[in-house]
C-alpha positions in Angstrom: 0.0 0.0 0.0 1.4 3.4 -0.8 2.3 5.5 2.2 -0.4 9.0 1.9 2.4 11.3 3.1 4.4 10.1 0.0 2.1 10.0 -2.4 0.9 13.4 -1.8 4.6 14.7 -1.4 4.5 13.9 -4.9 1.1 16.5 -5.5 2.5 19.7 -3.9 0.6 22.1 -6.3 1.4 25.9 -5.6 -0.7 28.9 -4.0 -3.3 29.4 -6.7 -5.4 32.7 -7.4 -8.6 32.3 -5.7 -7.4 29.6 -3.7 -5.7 31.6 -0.6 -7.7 32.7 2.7 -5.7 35.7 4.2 -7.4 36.2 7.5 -6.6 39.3 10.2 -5.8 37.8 13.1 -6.1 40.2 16.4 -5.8 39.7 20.5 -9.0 38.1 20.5 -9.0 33.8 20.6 -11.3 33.1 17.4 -12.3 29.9 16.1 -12.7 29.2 12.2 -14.8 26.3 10.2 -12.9 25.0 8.1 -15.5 22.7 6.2 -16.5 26.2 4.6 -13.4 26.4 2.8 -12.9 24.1 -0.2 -8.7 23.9 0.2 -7.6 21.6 -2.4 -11.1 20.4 -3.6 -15.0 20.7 -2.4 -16.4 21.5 0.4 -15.7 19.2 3.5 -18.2 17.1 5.0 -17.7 15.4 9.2 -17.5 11.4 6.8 -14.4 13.1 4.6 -11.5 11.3 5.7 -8.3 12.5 3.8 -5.7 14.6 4.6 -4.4 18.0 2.9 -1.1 19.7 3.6 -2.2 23.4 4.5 0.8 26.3 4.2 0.2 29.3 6.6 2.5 32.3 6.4 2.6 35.1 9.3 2.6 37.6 7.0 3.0 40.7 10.0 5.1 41.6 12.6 2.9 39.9 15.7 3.5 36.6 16.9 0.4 34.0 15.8 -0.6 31.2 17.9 -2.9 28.8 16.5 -4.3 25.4 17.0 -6.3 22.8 15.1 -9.6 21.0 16.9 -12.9 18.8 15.9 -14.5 21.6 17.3 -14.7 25.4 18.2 -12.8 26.6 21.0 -10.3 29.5 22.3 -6.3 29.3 22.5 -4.4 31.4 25.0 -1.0 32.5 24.4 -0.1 33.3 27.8 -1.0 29.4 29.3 2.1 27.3 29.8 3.6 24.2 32.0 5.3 25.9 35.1 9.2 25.1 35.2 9.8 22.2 36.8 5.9 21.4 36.3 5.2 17.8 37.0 3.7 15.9 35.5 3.8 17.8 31.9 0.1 18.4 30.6 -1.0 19.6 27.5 -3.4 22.2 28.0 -6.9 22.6 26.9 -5.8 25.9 25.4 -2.3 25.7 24.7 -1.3 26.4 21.2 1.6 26.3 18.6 3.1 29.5 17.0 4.2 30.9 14.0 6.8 34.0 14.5 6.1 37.5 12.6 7.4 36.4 9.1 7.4 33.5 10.4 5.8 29.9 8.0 4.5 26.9 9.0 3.2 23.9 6.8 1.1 21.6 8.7 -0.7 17.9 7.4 -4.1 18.4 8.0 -7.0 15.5 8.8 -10.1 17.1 7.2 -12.8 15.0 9.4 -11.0 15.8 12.7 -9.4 19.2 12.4 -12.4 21.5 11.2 -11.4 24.3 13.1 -8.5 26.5 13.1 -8.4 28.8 16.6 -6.2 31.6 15.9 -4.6 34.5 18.3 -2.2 36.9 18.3 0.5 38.1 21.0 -1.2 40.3 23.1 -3.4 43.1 21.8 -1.1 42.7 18.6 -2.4 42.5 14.8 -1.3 39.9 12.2 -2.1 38.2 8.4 -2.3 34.7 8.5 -2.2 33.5 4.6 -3.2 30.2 4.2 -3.7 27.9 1.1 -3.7 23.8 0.7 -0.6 22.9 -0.9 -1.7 19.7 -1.7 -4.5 18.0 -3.3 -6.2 15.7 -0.6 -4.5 12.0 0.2 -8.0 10.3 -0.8 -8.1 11.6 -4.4 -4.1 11.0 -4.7 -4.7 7.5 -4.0 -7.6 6.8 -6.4 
């Protein structure tokens, strides 16, 4: 069987007019749907299981943090493990980041991560560009 990562490393299709979401992203924890974007192909339904590598660009000069989820909720940049914290959790709102100028290229499950949190540093003010740089595993595979 043909691994999906491979096969779609092989499908890596460039940022195509009408085909990237530039989004303002503020202080304020918001949550996105990403089912109402058709990256790559249609529309998304909750039964579509492929996967789609998604590239995101911080194009500003605030820190993003971000975080994928089955559904809605908030990040918070400020919530962390204490030093010496044990045991190591991972928070219900702890998120990854992409630095001002900053680009991040993440692999996507479409039935699982359908929403996209996203907040800046503080009361800071970024772009997030984001586009599917791949067309999705199921169709790569048929």
């Amino acid at each position: 069987m043909t691994d999906q990562a491979t096969s779609q490393s092989d499908n890596i299709v460039p940022p195509r007019l009408s085909k990237v979401c530039a989004i303002t992203v503020d202080g304020t924890s918001r949550a996105y749907d990403l089912r109402l974007l058709a990256l790559g192909v249609a529309f998304r339904t909750a039964a579509d299981n492929d996967y789609i590598y998604v590239d995101m660009v911080n194009d500003g000069a605030v820190t993003i943090y971000y975080a994928f989820s089955n559904a809605t909720g908030t990040v918070d940049d400020t919530v962390v493990n204490a030093a010496a914290a044990a045991p190591l959790v991972f928070g219900a709102t702890m998120a990854q980041s992409i630095p001002a100028g900053g680009f991040r290229s993440e692999r996507v499950q479409r039935n699982v991560d359908q929403w996209l949190m996203l907040k800046c540093a503080g009361a800071g003010t970024s772009t997030l560009r984001m586009n599917a740089s791949s067309q999705p595993s199921a169709a790569a595979l048929r």
